[in-house]
C-alpha positions in Angstrom: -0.5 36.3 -23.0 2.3 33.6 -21.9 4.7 35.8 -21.7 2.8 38.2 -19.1 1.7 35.5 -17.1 5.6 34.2 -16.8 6.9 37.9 -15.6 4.6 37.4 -12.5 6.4 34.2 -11.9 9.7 34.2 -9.8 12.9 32.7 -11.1 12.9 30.3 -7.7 9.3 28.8 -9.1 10.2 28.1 -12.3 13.3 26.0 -11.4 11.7 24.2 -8.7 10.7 21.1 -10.4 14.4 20.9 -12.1 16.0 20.6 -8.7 13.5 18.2 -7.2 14.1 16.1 -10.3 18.0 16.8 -10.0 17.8 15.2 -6.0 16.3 12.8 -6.9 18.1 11.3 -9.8 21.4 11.9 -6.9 19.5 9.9 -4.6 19.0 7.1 -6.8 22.8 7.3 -8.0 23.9 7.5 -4.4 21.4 4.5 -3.6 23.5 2.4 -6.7 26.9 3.3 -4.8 25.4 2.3 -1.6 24.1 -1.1 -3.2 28.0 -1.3 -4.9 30.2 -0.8 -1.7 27.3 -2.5 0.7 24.6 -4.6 -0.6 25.0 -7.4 1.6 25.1 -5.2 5.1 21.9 -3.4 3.4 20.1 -6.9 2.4 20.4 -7.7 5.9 19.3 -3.7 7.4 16.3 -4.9 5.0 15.3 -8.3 5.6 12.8 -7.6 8.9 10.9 -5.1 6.6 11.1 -6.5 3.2 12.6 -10.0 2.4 12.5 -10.4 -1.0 13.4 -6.9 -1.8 16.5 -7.8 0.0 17.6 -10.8 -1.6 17.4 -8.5 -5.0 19.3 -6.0 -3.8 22.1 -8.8 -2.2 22.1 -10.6 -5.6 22.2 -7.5 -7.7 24.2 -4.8 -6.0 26.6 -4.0 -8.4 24.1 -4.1 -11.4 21.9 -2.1 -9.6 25.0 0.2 -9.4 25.5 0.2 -13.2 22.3 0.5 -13.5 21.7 3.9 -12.0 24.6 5.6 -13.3 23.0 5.0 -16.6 20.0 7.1 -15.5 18.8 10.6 -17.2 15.4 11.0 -15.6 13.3 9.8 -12.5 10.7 7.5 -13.5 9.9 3.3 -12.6 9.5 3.2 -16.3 13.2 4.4 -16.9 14.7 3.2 -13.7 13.7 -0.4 -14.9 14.8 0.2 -18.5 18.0 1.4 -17.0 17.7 -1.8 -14.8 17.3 -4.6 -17.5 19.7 -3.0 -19.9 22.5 -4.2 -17.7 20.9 -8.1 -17.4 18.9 -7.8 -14.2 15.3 -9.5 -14.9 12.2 -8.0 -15.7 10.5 -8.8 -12.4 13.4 -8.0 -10.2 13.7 -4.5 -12.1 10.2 -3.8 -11.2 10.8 -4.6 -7.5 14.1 -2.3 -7.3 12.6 0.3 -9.0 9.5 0.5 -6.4 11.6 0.3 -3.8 13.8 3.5 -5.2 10.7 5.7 -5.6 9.4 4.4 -1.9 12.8 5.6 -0.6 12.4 9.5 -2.4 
């Protein structure tokens, strides 16, 4: 029964959800080097719109960056795992983390 169903079902639909998945864990990493070569001129882009998101970012941008290399899969839960494994707080994981998913 399965395997009917899948011959009806196009090669481009079944690897669909891989390569959203796949941008999105290269936007994150890209967002780490971003954070890594310009956190403080980013802090400041972000200030007007969210303060306290920026002052993470400025005091974290290069463990954000270590952070999201670490990264195998695109979820708050392992984004702030990833996050805390390489000493950034709890709280301040949480708020990086919702900012990344905002951005996708």
């Amino acid at each position: 029964m399965l395997a009917e169903s899948l011959k009806d079902v196009s090669a481009e639909t079944l690897y669909q959800p891989r390569g959203v998945i796949g941008v999105s864990l290269k936007i994150i990493k890209a967002f780490g080097w971003v954070c890594r070569l310009g956190g403080a001129a980013l802090s400041r882009a972000l200030r007007g719109v969210a303060p306290q998101t920026a002052y993470v970012i400025r005091k974290y941008s290069r463990l954000i960056n270590k952070g999201t290399e670490k990264l195998n899969s695109v979820s708050k839960g392992a984004i702030v795992s990833a996050l805390r494994s390489v000493g950034i707080p709890k709280k301040e994981s949480e708020i990086i983390a919702e900012f990344l998913l905002w951005i996708i």
